[in-house]
mmJSON file of the N, C-alpha and C atoms, coordinates in Angstrom:
{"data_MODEL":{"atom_site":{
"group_PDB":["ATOM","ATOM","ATOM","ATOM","ATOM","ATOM","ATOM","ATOM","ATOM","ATOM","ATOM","ATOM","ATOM","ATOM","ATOM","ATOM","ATOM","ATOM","ATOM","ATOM","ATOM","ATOM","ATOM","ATOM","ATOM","ATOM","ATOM","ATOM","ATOM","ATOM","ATOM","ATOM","ATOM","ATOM","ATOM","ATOM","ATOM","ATOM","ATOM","ATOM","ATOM","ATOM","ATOM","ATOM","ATOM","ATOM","ATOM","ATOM","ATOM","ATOM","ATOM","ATOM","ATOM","ATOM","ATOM","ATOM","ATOM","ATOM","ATOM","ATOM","ATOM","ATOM","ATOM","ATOM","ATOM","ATOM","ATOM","ATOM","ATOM","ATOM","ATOM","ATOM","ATOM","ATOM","ATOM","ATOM","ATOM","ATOM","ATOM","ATOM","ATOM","ATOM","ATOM","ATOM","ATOM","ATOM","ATOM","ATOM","ATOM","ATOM","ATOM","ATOM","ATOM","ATOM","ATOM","ATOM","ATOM","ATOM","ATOM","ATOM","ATOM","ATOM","ATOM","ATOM","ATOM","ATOM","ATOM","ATOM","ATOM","ATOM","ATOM","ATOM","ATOM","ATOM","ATOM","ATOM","ATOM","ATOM","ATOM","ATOM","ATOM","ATOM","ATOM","ATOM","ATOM","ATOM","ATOM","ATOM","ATOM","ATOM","ATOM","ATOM","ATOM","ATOM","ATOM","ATOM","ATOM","ATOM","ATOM","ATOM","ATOM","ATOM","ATOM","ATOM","ATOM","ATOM","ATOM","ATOM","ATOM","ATOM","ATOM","ATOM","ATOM","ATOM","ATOM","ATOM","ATOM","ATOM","ATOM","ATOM","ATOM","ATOM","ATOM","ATOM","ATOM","ATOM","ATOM","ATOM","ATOM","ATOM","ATOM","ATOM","ATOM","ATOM","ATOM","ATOM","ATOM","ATOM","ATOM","ATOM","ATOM","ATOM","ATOM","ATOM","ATOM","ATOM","ATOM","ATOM","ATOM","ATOM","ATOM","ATOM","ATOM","ATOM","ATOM","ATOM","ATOM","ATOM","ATOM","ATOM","ATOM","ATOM","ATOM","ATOM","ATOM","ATOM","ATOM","ATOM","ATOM","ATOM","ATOM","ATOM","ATOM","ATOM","ATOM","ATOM","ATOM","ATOM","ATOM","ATOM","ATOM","ATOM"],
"id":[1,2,3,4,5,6,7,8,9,10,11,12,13,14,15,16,17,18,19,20,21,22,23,24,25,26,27,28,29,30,31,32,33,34,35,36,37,38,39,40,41,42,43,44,45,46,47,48,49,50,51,52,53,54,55,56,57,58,59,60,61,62,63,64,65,66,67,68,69,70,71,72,73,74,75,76,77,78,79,80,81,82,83,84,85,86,87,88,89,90,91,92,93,94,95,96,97,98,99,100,101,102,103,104,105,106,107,108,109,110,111,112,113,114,115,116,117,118,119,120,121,122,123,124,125,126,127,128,129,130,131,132,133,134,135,136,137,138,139,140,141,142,143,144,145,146,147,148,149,150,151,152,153,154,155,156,157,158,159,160,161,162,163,164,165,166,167,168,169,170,171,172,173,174,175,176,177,178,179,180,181,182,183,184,185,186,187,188,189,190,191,192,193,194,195,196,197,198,199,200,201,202,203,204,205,206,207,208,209,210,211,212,213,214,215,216,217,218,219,220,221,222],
"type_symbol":["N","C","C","N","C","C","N","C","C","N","C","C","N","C","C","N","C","C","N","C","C","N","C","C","N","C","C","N","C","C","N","C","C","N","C","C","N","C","C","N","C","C","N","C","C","N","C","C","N","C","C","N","C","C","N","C","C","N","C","C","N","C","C","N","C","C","N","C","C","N","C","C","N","C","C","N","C","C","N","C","C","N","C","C","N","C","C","N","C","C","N","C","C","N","C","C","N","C","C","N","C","C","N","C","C","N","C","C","N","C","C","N","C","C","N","C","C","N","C","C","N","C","C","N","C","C","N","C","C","N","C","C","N","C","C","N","C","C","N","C","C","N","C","C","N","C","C","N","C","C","N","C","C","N","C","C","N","C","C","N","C","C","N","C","C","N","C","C","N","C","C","N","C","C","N","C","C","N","C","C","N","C","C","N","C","C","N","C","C","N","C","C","N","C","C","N","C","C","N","C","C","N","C","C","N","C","C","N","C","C","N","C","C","N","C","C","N","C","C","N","C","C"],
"label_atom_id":["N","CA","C","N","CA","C","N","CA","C","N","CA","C","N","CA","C","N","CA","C","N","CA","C","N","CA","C","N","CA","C","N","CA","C","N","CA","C","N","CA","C","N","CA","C","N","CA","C","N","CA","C","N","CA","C","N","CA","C","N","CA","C","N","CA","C","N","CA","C","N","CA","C","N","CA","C","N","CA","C","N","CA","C","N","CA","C","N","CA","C","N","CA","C","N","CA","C","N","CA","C","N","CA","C","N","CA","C","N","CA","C","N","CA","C","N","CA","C","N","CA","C","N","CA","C","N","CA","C","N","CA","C","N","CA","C","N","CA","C","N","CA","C","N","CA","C","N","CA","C","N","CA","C","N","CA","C","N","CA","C","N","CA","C","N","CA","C","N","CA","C","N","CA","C","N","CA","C","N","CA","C","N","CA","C","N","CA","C","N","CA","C","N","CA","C","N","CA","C","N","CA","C","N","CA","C","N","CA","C","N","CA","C","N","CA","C","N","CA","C","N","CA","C","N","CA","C","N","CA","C","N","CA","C","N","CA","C","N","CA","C","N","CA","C","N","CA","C","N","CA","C","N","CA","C","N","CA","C"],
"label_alt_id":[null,null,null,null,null,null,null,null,null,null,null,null,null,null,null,null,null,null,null,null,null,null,null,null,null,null,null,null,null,null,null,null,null,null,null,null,null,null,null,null,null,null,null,null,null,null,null,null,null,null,null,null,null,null,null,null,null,null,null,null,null,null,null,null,null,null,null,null,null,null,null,null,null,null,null,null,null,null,null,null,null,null,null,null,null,null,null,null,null,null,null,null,null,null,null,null,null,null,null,null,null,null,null,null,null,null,null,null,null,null,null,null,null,null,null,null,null,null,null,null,null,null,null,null,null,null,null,null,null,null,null,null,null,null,null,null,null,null,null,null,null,null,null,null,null,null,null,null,null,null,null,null,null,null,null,null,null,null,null,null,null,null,null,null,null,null,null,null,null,null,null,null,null,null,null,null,null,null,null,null,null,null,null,null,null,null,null,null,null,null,null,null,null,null,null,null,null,null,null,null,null,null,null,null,null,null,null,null,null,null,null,null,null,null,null,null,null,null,null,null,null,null],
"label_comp_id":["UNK","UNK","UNK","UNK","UNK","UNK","UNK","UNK","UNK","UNK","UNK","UNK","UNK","UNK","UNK","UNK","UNK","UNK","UNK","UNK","UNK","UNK","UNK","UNK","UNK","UNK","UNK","UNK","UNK","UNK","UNK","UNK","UNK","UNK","UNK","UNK","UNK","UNK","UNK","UNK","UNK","UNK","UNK","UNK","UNK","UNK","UNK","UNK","UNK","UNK","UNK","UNK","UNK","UNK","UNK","UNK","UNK","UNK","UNK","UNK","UNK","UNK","UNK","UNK","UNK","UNK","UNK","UNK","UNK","UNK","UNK","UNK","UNK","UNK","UNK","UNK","UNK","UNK","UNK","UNK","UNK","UNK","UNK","UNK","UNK","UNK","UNK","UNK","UNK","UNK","UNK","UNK","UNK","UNK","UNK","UNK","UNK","UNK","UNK","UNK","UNK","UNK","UNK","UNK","UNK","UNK","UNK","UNK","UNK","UNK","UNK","UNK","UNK","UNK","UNK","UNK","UNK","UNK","UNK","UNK","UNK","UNK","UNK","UNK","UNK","UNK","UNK","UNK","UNK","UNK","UNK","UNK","UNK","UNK","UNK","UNK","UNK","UNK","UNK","UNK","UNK","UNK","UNK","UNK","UNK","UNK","UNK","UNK","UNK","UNK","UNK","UNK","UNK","UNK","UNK","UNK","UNK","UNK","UNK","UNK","UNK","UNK","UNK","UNK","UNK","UNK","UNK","UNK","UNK","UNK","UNK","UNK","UNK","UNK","UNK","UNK","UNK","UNK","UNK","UNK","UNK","UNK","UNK","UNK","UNK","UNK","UNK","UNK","UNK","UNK","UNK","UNK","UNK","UNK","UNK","UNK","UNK","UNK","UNK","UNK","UNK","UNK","UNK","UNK","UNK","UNK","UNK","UNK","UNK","UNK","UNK","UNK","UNK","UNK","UNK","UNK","UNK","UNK","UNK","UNK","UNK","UNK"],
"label_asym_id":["A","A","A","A","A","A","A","A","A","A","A","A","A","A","A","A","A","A","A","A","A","A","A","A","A","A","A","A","A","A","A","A","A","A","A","A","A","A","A","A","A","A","A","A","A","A","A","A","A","A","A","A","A","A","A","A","A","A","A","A","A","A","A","A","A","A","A","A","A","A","A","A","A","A","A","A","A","A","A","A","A","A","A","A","A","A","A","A","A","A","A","A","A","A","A","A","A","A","A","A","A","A","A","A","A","A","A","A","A","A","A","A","A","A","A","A","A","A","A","A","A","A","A","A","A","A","A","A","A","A","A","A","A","A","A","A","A","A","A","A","A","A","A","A","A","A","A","A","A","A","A","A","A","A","A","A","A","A","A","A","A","A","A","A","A","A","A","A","A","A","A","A","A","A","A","A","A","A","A","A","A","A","A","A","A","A","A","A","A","A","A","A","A","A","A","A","A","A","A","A","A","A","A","A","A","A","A","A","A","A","A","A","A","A","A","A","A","A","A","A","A","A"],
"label_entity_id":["1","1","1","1","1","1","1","1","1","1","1","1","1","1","1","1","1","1","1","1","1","1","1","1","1","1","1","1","1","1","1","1","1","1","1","1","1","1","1","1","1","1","1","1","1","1","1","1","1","1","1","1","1","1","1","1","1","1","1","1","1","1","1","1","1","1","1","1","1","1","1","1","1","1","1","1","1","1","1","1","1","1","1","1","1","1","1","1","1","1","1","1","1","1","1","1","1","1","1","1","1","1","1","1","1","1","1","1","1","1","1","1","1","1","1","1","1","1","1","1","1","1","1","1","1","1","1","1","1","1","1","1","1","1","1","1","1","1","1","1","1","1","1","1","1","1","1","1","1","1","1","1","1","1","1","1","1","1","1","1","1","1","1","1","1","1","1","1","1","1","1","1","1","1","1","1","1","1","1","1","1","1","1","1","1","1","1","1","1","1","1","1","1","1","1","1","1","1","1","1","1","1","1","1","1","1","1","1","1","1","1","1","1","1","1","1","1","1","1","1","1","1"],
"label_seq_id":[1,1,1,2,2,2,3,3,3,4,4,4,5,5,5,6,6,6,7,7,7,8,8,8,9,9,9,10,10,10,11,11,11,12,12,12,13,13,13,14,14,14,15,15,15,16,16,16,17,17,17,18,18,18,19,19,19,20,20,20,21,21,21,22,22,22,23,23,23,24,24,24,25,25,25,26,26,26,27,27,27,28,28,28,29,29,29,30,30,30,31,31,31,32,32,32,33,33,33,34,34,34,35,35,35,36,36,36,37,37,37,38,38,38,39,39,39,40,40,40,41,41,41,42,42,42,43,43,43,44,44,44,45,45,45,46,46,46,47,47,47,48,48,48,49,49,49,50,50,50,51,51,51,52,52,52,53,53,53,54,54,54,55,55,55,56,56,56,57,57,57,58,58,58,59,59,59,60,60,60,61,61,61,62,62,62,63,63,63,64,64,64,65,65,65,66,66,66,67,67,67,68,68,68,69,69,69,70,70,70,71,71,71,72,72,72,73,73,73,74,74,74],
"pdbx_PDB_ins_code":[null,null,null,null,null,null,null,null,null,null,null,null,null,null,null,null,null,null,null,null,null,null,null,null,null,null,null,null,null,null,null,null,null,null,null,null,null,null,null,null,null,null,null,null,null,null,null,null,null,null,null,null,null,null,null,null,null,null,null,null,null,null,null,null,null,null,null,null,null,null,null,null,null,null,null,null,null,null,null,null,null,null,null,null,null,null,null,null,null,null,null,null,null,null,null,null,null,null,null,null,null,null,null,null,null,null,null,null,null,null,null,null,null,null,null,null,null,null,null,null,null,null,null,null,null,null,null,null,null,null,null,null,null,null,null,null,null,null,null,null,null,null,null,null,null,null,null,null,null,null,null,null,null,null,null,null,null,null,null,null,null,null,null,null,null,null,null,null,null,null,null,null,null,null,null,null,null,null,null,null,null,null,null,null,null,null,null,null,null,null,null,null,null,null,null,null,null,null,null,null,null,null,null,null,null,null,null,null,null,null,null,null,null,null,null,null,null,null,null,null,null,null],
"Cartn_x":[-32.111,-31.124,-31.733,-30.869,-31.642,-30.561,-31.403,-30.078,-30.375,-29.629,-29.615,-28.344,-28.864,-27.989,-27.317,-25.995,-25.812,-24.983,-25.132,-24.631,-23.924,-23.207,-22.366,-20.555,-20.116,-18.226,-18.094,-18.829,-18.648,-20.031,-20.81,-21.683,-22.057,-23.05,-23.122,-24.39,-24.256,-25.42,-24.675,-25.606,-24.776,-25.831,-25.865,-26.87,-25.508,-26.472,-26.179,-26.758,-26.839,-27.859,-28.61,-29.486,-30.355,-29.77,-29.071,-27.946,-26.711,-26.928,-25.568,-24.269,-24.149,-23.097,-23.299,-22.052,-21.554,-21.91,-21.516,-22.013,-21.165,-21.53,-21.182,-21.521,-20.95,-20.698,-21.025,-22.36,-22.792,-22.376,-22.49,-22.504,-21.922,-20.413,-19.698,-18.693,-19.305,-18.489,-19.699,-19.81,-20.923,-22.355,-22.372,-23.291,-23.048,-23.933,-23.932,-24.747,-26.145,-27.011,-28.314,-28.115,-28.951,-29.92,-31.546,-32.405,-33.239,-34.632,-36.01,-35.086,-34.839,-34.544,-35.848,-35.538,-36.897,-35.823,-36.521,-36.097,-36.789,-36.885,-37.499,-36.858,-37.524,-37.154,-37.05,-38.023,-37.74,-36.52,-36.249,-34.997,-33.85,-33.997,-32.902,-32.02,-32.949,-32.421,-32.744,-31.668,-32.095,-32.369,-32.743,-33.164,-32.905,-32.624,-32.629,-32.325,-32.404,-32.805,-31.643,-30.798,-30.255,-30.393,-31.013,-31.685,-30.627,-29.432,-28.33,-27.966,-27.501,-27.003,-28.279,-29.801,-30.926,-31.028,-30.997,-30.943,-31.795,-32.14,-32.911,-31.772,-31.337,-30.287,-30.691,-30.002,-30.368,-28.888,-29.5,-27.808,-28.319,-27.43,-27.82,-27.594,-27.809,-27.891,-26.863,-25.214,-24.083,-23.366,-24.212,-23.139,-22.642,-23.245,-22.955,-23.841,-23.385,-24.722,-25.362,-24.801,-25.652,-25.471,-27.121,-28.0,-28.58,-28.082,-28.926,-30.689,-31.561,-33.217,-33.356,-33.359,-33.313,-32.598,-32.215,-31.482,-32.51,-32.221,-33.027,-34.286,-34.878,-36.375,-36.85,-37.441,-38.305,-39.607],
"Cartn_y":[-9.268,-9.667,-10.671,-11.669,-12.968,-12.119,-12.053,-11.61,-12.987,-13.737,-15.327,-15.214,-15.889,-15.821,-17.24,-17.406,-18.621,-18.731,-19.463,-19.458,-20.787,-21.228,-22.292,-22.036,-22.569,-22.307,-20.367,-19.632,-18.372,-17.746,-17.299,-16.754,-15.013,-15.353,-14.145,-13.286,-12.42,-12.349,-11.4,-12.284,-12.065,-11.463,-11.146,-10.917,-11.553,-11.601,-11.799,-11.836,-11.798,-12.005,-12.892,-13.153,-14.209,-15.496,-15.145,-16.363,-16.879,-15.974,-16.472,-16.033,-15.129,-14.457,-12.989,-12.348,-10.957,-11.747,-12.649,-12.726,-11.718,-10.874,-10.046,-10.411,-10.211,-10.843,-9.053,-8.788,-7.411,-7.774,-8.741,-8.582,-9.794,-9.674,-10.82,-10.743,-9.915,-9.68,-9.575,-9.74,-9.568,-10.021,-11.662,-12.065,-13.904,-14.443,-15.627,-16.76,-16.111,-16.522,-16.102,-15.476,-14.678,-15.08,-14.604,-15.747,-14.335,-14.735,-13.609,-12.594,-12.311,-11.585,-10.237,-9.522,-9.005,-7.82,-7.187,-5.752,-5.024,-3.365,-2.328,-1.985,-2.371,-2.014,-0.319,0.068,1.922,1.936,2.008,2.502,1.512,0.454,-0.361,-0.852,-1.502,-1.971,-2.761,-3.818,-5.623,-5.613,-6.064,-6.102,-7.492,-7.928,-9.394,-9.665,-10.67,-11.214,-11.615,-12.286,-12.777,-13.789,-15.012,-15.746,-16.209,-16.29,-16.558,-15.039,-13.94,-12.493,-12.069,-11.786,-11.457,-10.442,-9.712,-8.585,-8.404,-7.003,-7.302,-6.144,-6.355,-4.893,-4.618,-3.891,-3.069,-2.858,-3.188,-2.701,-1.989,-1.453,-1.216,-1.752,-1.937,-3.189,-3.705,-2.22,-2.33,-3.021,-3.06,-3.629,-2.925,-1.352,-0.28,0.293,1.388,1.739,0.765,-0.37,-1.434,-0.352,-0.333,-0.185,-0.937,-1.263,-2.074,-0.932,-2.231,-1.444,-1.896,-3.095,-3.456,-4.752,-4.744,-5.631,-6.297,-7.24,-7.851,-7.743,-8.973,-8.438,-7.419,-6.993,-5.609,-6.065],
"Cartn_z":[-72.981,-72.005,-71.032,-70.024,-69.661,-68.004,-66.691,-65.564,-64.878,-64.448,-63.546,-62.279,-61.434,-60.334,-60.433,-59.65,-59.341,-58.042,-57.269,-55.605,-55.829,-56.577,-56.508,-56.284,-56.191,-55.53,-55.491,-56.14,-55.964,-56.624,-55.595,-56.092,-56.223,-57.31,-58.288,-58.971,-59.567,-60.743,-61.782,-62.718,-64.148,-65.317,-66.285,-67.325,-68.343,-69.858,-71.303,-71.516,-72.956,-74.098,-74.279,-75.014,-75.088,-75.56,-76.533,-76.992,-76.317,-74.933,-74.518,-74.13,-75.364,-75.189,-74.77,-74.347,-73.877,-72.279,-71.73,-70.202,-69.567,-68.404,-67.815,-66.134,-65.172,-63.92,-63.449,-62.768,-62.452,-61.06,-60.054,-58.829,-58.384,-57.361,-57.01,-56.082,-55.237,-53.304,-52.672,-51.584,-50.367,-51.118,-51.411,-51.876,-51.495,-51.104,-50.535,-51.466,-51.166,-51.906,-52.242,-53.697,-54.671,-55.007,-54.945,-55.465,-55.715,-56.288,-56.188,-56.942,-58.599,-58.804,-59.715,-59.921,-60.381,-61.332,-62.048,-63.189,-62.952,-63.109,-63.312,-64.95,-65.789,-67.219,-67.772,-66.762,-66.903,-66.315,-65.44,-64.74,-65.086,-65.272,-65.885,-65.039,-63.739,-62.755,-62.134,-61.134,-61.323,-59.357,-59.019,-57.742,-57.423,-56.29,-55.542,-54.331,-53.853,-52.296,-52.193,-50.878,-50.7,-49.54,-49.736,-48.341,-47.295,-48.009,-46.449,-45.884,-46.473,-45.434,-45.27,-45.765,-45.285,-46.005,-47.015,-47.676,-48.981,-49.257,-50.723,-51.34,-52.268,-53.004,-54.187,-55.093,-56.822,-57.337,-58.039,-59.068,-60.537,-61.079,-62.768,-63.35,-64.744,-65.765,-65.982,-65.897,-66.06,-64.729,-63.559,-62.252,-61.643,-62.079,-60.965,-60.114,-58.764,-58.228,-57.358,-57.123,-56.055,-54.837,-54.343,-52.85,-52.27,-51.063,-50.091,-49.853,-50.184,-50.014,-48.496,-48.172,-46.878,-46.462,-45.041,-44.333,-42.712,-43.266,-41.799,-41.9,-40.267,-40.567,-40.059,-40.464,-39.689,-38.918],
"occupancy":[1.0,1.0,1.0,1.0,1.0,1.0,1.0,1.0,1.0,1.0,1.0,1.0,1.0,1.0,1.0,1.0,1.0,1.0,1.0,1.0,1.0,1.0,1.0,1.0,1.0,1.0,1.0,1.0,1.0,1.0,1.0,1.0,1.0,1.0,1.0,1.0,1.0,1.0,1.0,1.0,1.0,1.0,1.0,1.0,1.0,1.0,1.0,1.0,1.0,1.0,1.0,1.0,1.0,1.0,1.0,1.0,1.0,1.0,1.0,1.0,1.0,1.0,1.0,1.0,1.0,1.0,1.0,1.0,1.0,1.0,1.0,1.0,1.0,1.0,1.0,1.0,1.0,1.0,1.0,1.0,1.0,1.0,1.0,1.0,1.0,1.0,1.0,1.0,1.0,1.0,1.0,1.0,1.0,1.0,1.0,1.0,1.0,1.0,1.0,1.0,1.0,1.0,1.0,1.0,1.0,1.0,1.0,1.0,1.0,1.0,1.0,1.0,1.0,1.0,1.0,1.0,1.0,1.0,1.0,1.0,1.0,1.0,1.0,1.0,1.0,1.0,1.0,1.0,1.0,1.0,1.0,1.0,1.0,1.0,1.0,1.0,1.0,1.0,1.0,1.0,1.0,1.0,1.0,1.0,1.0,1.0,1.0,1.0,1.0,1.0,1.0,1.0,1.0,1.0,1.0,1.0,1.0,1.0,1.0,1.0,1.0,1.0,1.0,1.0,1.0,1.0,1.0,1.0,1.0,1.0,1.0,1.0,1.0,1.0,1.0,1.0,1.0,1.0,1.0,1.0,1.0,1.0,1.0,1.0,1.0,1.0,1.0,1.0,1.0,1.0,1.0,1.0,1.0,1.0,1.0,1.0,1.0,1.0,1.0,1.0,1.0,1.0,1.0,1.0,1.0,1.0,1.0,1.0,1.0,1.0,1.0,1.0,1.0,1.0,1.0,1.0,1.0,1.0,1.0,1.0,1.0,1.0],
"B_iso_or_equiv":[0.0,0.0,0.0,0.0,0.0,0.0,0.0,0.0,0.0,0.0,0.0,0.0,0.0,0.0,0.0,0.0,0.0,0.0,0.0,0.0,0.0,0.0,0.0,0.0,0.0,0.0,0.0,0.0,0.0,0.0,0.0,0.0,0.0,0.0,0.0,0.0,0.0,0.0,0.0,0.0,0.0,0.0,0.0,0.0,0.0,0.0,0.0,0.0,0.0,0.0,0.0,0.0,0.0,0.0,0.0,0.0,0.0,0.0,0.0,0.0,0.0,0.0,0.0,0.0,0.0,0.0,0.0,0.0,0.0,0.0,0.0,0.0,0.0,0.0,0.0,0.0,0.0,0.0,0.0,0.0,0.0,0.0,0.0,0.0,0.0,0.0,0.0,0.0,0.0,0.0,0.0,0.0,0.0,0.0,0.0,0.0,0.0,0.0,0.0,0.0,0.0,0.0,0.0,0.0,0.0,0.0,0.0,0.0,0.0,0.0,0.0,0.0,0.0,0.0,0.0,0.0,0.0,0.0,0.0,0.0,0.0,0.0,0.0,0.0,0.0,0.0,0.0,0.0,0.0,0.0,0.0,0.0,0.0,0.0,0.0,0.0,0.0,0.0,0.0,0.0,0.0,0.0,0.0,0.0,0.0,0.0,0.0,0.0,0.0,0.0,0.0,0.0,0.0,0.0,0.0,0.0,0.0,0.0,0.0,0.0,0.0,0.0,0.0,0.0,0.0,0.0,0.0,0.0,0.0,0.0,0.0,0.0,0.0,0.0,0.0,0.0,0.0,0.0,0.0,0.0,0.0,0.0,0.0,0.0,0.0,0.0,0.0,0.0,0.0,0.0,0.0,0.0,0.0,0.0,0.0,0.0,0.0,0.0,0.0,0.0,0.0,0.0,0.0,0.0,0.0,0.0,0.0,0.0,0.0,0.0,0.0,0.0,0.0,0.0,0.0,0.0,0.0,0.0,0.0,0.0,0.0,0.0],
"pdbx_formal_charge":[null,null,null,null,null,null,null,null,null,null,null,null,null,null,null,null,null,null,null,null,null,null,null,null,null,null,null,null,null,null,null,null,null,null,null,null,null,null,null,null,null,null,null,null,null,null,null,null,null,null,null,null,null,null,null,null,null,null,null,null,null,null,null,null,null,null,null,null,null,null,null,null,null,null,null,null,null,null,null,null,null,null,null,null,null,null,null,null,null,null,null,null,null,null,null,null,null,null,null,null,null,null,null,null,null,null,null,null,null,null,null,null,null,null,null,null,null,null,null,null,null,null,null,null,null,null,null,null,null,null,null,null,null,null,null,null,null,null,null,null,null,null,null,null,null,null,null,null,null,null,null,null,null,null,null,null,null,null,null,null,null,null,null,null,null,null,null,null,null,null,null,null,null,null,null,null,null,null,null,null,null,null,null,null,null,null,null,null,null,null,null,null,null,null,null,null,null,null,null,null,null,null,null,null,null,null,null,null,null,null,null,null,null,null,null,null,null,null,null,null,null,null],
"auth_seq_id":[1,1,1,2,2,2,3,3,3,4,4,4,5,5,5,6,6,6,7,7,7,8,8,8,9,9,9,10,10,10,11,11,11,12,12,12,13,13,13,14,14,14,15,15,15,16,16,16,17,17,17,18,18,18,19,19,19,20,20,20,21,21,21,22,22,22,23,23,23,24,24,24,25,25,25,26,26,26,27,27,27,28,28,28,29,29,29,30,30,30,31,31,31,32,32,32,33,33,33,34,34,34,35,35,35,36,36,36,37,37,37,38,38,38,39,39,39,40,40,40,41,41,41,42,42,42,43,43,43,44,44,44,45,45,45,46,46,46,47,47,47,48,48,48,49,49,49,50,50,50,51,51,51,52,52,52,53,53,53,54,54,54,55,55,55,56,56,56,57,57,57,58,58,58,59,59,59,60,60,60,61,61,61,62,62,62,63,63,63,64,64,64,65,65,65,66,66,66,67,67,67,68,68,68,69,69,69,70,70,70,71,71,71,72,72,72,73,73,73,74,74,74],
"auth_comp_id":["UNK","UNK","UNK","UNK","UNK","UNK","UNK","UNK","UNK","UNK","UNK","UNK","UNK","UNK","UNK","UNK","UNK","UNK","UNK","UNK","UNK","UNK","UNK","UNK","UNK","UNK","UNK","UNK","UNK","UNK","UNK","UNK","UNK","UNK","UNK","UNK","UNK","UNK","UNK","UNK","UNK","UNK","UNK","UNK","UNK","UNK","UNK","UNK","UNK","UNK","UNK","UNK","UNK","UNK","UNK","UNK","UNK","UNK","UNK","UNK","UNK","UNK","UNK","UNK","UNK","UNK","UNK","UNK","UNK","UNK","UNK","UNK","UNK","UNK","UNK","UNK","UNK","UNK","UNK","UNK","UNK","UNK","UNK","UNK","UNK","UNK","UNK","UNK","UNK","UNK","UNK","UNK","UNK","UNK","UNK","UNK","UNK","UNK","UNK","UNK","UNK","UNK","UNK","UNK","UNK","UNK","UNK","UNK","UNK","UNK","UNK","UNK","UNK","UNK","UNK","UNK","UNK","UNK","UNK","UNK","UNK","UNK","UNK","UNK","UNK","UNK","UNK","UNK","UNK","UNK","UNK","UNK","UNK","UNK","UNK","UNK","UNK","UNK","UNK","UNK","UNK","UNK","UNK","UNK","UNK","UNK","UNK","UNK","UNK","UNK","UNK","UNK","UNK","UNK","UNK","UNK","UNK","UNK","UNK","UNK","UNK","UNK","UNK","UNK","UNK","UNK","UNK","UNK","UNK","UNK","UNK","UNK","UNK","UNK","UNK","UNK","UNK","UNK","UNK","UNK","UNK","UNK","UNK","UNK","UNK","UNK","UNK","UNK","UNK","UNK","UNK","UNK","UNK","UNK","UNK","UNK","UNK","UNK","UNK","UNK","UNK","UNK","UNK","UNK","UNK","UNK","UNK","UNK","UNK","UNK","UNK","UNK","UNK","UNK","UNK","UNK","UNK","UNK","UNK","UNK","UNK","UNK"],
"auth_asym_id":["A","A","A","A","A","A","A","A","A","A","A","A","A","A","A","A","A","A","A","A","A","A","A","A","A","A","A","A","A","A","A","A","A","A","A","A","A","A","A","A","A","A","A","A","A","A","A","A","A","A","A","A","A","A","A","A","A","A","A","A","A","A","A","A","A","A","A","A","A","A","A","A","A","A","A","A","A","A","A","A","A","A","A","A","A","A","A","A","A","A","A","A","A","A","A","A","A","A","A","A","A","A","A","A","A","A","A","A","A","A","A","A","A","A","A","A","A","A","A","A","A","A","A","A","A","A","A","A","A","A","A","A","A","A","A","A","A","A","A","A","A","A","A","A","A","A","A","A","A","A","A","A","A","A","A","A","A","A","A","A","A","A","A","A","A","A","A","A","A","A","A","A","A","A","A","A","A","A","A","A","A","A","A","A","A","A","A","A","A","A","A","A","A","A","A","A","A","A","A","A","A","A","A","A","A","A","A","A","A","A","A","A","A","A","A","A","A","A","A","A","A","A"],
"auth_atom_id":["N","CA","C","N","CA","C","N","CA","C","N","CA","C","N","CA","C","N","CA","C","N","CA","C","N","CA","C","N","CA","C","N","CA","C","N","CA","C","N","CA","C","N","CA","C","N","CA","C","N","CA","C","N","CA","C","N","CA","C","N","CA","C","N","CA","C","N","CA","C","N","CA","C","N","CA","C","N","CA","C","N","CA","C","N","CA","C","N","CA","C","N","CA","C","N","CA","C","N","CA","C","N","CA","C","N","CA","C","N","CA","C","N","CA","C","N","CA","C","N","CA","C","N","CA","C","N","CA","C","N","CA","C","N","CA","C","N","CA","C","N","CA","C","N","CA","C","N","CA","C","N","CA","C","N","CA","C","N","CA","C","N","CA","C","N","CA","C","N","CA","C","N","CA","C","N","CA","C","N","CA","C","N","CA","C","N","CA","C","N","CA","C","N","CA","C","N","CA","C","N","CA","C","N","CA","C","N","CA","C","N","CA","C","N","CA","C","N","CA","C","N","CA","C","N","CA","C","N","CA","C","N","CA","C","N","CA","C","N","CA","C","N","CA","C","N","CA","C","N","CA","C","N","CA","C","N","CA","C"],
"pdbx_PDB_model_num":[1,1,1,1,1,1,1,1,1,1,1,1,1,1,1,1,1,1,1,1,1,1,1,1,1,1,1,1,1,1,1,1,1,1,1,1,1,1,1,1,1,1,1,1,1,1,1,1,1,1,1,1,1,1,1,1,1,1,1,1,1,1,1,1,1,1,1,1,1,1,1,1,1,1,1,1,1,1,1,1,1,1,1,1,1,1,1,1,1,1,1,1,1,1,1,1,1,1,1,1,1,1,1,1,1,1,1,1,1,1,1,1,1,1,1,1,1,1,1,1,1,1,1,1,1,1,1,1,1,1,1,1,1,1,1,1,1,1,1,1,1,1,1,1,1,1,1,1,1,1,1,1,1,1,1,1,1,1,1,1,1,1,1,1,1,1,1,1,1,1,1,1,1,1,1,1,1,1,1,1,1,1,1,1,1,1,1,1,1,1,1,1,1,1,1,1,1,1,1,1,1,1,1,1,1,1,1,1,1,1,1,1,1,1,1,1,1,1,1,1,1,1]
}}}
């Protein structure tokens, strides 16, 4: 699976396949701009930054389960 963000007219994060297809749109409300994404392949879960709201969050592979880890600076 390939997960890529994109912050253009509506931004997002998405996974598919390596070829392309099955694209799936995991995360696409309260997101500005997505960058620094990372996986935990055990747990099967996508992590990322968001440099305009200030946030790092998690979601599952499926796009469920998003948690804010932290907000702001500390």
């Amino acid at each position: 699976m390939l997960f890529f963000t994109d912050y253009g007219n509506q931004a997002r994060l998405e996974r598919c396949n390596m070829d392309g297809t099955n694209r799936t749109r995991l995360v696409d409300y309260k997101v500005e701009r997505p960058t620094a994404v990372a996986l935990d392949l055990v747990k099967k879960l996508v992590y990322w930054a968001d440099a305009y709201l200030d946030y790092i969050e998690m979601v599952d592979y499926n796009g469920k389960n998003r948690h804010t880890i932290i907000q702001g600076y500390q």
